[in-house]
VOLUMVEX-868693 format. One line per field, with one value per residue: residue number from 1; x, y, z of N, C-alpha, C in turn. Coordinates in nm, 2 decimals, always signed. Example, Ala and Ser with C-alpha at 12.3 -4.5 7.8 and 13.67 -1.06 7.14 Angstrom:
BEGIN
nr	[1,2]
nx	[+1.32,+1.28]
ny	[-0.57,-0.22]
nz	[+0.78,+0.71]
cax	[+1.23,+1.37]
cay	[-0.45,-0.11]
caz	[+0.78,+0.71]
cx	[+1.32,+1.29]
cy	[-0.33,+0.00]
cz	[+0.78,+0.79]
END
This chain:
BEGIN
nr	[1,2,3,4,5,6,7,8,9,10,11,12,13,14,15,16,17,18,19,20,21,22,23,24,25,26,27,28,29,30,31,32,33,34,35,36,37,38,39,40,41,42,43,44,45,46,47,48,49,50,51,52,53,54,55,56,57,58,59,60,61,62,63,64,65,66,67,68,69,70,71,72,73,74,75,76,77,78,79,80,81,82,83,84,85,86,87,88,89,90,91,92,93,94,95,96,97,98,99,100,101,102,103,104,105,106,107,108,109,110,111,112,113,114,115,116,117,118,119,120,121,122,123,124,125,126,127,128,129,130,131,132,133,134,135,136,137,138,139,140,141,142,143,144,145,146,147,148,149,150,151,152,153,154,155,156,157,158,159,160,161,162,163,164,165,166,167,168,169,170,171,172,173,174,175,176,177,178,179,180,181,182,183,184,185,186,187,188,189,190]
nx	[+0.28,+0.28,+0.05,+0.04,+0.21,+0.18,-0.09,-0.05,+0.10,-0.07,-0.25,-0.08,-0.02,-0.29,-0.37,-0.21,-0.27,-0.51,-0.47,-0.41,-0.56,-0.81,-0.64,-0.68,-1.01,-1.06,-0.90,-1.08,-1.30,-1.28,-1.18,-1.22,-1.08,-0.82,-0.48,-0.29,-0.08,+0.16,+0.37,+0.33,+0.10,+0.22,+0.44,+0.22,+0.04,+0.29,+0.36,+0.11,+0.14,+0.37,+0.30,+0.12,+0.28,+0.46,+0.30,+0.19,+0.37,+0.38,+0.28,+0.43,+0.60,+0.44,+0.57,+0.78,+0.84,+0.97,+0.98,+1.27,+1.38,+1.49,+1.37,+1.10,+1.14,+1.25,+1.08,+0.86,+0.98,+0.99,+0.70,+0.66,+0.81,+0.67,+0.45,+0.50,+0.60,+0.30,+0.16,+0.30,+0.23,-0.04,-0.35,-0.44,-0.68,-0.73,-0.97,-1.10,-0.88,-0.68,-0.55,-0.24,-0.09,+0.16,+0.34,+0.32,+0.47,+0.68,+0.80,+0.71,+0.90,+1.17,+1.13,+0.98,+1.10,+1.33,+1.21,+1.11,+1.34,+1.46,+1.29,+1.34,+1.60,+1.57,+1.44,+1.60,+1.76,+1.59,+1.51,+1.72,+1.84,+1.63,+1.58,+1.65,+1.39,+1.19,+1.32,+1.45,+1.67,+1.88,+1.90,+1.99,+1.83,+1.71,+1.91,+1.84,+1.59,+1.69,+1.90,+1.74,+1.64,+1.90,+2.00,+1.78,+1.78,+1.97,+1.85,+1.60,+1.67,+1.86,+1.61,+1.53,+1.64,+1.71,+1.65,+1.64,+1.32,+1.33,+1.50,+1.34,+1.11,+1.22,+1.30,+1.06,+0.93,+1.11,+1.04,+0.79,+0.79,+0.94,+0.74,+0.57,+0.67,+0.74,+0.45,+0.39,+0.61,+0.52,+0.29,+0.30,+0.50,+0.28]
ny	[-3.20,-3.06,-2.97,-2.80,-2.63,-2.57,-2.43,-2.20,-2.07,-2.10,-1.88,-1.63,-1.66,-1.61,-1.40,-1.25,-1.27,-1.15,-0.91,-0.88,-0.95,-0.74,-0.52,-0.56,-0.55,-0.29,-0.16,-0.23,-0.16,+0.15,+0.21,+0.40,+0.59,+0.51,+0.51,+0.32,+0.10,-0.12,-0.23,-0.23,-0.39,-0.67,-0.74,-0.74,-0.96,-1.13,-1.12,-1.28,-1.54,-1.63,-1.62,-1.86,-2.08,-2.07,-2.07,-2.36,-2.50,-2.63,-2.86,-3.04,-3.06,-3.25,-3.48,-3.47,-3.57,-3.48,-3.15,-2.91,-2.67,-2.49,-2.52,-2.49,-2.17,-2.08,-2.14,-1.96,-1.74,-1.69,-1.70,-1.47,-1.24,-1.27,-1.21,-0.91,-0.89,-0.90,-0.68,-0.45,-0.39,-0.30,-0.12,+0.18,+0.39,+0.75,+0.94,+1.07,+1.08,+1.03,+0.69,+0.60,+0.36,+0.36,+0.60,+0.51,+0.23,+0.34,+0.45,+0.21,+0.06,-0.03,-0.11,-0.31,-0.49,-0.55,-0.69,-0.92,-1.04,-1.09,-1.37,-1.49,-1.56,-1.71,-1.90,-2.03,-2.11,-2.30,-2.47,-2.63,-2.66,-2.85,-3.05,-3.31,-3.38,-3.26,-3.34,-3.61,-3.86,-3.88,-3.79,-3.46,-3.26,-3.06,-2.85,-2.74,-2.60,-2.42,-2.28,-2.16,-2.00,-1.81,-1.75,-1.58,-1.38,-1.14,-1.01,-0.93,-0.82,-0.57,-0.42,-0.35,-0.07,+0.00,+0.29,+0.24,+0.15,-0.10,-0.27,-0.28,-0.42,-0.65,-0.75,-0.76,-1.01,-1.23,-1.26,-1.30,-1.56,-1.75,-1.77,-1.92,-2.10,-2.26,-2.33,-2.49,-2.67,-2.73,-2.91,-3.09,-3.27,-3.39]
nz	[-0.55,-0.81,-0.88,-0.69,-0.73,-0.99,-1.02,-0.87,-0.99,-1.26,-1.20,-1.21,-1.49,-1.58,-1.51,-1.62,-1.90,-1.90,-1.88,-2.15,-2.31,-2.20,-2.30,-2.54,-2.63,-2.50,-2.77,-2.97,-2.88,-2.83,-3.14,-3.27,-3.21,-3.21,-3.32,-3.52,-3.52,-3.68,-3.55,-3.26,-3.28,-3.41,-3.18,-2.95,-3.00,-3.00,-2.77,-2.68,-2.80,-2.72,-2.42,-2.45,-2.54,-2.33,-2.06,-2.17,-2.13,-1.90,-1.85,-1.90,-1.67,-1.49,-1.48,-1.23,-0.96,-0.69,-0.64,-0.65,-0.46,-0.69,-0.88,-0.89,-0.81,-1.05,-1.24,-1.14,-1.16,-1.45,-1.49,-1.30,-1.54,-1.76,-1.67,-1.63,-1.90,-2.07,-1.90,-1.95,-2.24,-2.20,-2.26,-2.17,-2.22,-2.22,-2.11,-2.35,-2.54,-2.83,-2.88,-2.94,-3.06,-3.21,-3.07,-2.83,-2.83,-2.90,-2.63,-2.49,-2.55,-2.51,-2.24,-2.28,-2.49,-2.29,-2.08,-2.27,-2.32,-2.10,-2.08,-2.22,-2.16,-1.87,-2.02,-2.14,-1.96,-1.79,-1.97,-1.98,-1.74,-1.67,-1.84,-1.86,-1.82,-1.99,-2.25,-2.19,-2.06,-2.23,-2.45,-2.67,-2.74,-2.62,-2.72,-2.95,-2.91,-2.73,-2.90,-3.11,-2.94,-2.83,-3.11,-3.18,-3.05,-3.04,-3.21,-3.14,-2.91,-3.01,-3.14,-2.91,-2.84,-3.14,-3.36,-3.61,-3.78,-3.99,-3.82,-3.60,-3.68,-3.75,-3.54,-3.36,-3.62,-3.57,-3.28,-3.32,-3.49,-3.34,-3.15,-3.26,-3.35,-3.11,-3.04,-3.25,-3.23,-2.97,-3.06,-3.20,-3.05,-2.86]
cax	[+0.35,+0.30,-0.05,+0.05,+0.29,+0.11,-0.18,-0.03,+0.19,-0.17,-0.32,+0.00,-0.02,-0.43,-0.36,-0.13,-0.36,-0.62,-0.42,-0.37,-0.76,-0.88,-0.62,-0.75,-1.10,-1.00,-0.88,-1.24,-1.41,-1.24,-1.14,-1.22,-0.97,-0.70,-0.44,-0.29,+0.08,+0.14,+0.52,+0.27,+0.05,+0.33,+0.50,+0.15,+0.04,+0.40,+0.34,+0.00,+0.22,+0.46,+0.24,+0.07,+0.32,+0.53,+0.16,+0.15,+0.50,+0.32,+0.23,+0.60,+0.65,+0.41,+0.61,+0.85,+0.78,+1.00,+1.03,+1.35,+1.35,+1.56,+1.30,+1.06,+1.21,+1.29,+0.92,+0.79,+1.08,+0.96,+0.58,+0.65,+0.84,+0.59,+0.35,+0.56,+0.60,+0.22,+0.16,+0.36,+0.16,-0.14,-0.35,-0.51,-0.76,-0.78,-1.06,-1.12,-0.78,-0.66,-0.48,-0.17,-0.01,+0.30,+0.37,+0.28,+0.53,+0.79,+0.78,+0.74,+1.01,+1.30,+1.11,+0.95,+1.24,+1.39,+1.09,+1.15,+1.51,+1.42,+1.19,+1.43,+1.73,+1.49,+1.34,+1.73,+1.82,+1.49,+1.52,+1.92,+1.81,+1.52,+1.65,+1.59,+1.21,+1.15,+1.38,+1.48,+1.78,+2.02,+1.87,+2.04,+1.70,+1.73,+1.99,+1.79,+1.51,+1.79,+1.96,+1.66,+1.60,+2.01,+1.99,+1.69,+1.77,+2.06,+1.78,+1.51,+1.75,+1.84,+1.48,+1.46,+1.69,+1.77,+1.59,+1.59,+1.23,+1.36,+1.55,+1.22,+1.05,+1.28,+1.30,+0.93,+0.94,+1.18,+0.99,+0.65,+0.79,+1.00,+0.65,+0.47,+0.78,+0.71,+0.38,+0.42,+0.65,+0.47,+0.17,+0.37,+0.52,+0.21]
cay	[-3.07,-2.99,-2.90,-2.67,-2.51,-2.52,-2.39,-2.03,-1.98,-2.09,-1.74,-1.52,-1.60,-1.60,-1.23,-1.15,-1.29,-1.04,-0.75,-0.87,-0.95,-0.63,-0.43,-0.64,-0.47,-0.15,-0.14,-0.25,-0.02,+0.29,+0.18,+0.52,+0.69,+0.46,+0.49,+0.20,+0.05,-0.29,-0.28,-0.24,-0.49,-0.76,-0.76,-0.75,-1.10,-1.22,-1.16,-1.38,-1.63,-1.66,-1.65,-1.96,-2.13,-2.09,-2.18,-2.53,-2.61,-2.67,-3.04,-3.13,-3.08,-3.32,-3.60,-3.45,-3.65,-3.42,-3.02,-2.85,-2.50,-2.40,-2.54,-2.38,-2.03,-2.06,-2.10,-1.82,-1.60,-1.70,-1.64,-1.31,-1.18,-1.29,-1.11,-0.81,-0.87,-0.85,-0.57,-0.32,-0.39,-0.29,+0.00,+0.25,+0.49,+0.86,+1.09,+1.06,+1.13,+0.93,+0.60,+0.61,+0.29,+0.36,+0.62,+0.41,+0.11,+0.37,+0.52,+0.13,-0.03,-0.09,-0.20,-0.46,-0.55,-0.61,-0.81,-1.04,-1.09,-1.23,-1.49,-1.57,-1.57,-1.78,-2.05,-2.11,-2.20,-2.40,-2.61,-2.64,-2.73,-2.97,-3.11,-3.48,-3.41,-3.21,-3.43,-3.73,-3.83,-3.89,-3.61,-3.34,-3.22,-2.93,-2.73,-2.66,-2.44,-2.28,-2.22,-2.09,-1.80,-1.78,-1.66,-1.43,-1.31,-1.01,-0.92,-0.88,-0.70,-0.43,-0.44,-0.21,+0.04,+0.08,+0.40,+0.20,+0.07,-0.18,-0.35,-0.29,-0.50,-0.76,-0.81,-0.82,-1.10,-1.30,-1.32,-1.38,-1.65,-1.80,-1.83,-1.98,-2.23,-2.35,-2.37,-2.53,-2.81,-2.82,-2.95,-3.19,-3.36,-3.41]
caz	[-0.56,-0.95,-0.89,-0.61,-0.81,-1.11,-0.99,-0.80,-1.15,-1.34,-1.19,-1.26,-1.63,-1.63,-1.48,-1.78,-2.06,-1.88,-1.96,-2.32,-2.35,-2.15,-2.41,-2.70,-2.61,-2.51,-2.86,-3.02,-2.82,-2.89,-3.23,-3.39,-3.16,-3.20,-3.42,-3.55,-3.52,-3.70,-3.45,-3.14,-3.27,-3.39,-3.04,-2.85,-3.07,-3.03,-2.64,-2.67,-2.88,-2.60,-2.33,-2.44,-2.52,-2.18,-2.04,-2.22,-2.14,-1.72,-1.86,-1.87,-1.55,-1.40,-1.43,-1.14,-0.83,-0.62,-0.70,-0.60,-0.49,-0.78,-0.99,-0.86,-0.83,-1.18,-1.25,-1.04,-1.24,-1.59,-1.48,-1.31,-1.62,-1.86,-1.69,-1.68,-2.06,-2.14,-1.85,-2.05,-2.30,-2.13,-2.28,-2.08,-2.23,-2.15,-2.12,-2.51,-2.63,-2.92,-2.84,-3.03,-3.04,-3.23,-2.99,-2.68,-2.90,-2.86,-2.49,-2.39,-2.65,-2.45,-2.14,-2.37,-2.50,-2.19,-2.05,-2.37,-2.31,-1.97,-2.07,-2.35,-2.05,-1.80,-2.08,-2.21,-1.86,-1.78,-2.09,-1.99,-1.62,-1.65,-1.99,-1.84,-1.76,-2.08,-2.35,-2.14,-2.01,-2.28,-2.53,-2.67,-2.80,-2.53,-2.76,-3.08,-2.86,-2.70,-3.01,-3.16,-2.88,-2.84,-3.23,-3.21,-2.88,-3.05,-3.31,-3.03,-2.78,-3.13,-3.16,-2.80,-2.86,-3.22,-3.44,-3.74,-3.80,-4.03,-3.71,-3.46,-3.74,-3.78,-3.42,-3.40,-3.70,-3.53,-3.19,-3.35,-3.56,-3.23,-3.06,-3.35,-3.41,-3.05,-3.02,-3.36,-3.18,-2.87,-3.10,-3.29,-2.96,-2.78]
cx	[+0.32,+0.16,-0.03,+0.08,+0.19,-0.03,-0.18,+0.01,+0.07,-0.23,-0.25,-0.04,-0.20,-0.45,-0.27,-0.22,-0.51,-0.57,-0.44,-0.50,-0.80,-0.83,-0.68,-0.88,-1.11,-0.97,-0.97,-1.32,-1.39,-1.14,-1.13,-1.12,-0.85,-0.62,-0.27,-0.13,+0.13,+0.31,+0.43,+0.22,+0.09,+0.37,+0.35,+0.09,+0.17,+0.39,+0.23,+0.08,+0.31,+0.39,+0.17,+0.12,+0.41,+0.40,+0.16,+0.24,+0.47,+0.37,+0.40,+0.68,+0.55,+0.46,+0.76,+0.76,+0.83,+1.03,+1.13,+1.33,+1.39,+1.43,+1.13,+1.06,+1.23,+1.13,+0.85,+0.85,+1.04,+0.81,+0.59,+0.72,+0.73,+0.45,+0.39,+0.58,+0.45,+0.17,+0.20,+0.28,+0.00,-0.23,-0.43,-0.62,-0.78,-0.91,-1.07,-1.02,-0.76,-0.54,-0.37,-0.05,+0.11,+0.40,+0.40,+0.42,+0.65,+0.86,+0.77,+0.84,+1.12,+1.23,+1.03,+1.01,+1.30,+1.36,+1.14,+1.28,+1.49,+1.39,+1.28,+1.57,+1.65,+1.46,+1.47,+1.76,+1.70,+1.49,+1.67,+1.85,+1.70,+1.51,+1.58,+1.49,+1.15,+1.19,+1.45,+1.63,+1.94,+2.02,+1.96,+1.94,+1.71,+1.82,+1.92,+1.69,+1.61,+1.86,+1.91,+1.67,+1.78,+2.05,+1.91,+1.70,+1.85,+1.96,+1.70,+1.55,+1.77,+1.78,+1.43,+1.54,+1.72,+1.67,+1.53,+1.45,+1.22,+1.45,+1.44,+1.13,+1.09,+1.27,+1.18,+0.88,+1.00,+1.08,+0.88,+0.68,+0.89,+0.82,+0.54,+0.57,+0.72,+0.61,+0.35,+0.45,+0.58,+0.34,+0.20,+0.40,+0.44,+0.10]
cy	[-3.00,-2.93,-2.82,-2.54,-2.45,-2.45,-2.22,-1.99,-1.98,-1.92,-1.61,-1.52,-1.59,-1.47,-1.16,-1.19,-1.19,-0.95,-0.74,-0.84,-0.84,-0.53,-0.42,-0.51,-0.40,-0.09,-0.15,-0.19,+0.10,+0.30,+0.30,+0.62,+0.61,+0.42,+0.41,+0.19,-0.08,-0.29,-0.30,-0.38,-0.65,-0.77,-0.79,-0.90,-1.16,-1.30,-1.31,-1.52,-1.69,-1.73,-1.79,-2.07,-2.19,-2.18,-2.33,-2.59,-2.66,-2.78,-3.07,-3.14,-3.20,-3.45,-3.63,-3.48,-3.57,-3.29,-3.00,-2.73,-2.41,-2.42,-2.44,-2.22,-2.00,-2.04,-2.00,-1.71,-1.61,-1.67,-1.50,-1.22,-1.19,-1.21,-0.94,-0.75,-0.81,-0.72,-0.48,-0.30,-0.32,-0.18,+0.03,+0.36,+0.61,+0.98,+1.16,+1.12,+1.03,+0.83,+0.60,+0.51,+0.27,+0.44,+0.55,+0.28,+0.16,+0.42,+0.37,+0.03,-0.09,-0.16,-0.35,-0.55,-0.65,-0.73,-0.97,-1.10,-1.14,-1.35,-1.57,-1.65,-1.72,-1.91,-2.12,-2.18,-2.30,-2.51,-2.70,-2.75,-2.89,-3.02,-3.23,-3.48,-3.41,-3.31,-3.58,-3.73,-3.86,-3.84,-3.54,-3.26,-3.06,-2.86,-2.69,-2.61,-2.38,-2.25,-2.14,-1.96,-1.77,-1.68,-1.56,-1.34,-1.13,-0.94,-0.87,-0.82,-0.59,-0.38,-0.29,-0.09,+0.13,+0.16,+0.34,+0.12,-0.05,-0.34,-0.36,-0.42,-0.64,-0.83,-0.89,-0.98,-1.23,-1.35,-1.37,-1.52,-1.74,-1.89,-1.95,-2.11,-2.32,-2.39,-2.51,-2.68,-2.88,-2.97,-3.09,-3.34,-3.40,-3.52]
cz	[-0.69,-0.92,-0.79,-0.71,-0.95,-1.14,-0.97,-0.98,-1.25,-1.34,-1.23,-1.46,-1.68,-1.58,-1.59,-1.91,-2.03,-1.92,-2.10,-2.33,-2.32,-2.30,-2.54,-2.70,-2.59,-2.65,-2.94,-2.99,-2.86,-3.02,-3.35,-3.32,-3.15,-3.31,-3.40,-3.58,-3.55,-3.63,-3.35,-3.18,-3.29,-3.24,-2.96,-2.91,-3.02,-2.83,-2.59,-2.71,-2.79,-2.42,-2.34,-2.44,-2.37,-2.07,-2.09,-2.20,-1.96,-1.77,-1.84,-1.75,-1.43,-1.40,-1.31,-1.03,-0.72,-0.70,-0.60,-0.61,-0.60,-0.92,-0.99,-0.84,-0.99,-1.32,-1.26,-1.13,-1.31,-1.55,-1.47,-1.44,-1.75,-1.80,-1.67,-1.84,-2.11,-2.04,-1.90,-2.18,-2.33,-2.19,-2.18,-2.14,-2.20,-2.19,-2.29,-2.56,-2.71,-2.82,-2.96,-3.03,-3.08,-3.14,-2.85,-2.75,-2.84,-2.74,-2.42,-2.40,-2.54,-2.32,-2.17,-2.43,-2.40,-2.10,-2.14,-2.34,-2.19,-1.96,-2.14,-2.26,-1.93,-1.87,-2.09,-2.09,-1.80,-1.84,-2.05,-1.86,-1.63,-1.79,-1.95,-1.87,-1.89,-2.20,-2.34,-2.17,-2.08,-2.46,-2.52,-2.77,-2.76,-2.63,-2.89,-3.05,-2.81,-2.81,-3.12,-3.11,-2.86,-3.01,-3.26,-3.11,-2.89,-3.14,-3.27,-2.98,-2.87,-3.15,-3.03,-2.79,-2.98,-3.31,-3.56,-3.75,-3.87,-3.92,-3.63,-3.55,-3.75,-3.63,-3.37,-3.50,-3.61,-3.39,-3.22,-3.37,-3.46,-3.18,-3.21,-3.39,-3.26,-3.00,-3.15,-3.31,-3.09,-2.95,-3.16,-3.15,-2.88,-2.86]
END
């Protein structure tokens, strides 16, 4: 069953790291008409950051001999939102207008936001749920990643609504340095 599963969810997030890549190049190509947003480009890195991580956390599930549908379902939900997250992200090019990523940062902010706060809502209860598989069965390892994204989670959610750029930045900061803490760990535990 893990390579079933892990196989359909393989193609959802190898369809969202196309978006990022295609944008990536989109952005290289029409590099003289695109002007430049280090908030766009923090969050669209932080997305890649995340995405790979959620990606490398598969392996921990193959030592489940039986999947439950909740586990699965919970799966499928943390894929499809993660490819929602870098989707929004997406650029599109028009008819040689300028690409104007701070603009485009602000017109997609809250739905990026919100995306984020999914994955952040989804991993806390994944880590919660399959605690055994992930940290074994008499771990309480499971609460200091959730207590990680439980802490950055009000400065990321401020992050899609509030005006101040000093908050959109911080939020930004916070998620980069979330994904770079657990790829960080995954690298350590393996």
């Amino acid at each position: 069953m893990f390579e079933q599963v892990t196989i359909l969810l393989s193609f959802v997030y190898a369809i969202a790291l196309t978006h990022l890549l295609s944008s990536a190049s989109e952005l290289i190509l029409e590099r003289r008409r695109v002007l430049n947003s280090g908030l766009y480009l923090l969050w669209f890195v932080s997305a890649l950051l995340i995405l790979l991580a959620n990606w490398l956390s598969f392996w921990g599930f193959h030592a489940i001999k039986q999947w439950t549908v909740a586990q699965i379902l919970m799966q499928f939900s943390l894929a499809f939102v993660q490819y929602f997250t870098c989707s929004i992200l997406l650029i599109r090019p028009q008819n040689g207008e300028p690409i104007d990523l701070g603009a485009l940062f602000n017109e997609r902010r809250s739905m990026l936001v919100s995306a984020f706060i999914g994955l952040y809502v989804i991993s806390m209860a994944i880590n919660y749920v399959d605690r055994d598989i992930f940290f074994g069965h008499t771990s309480t390892d499971w609460i200091l990643p959730d207590a990680v994204l439980l802490l950055t989670l009000p400065f990321v959610a401020l992050a899609g609504w509030a005006r101040q750029r000093w908050i959109q930045w911080l939020g930004g900061i916070l998620l980069f340095s979330t994904g770079v803490q657990f790829l960080a760990a995954y690298t350590i535990t393996t």
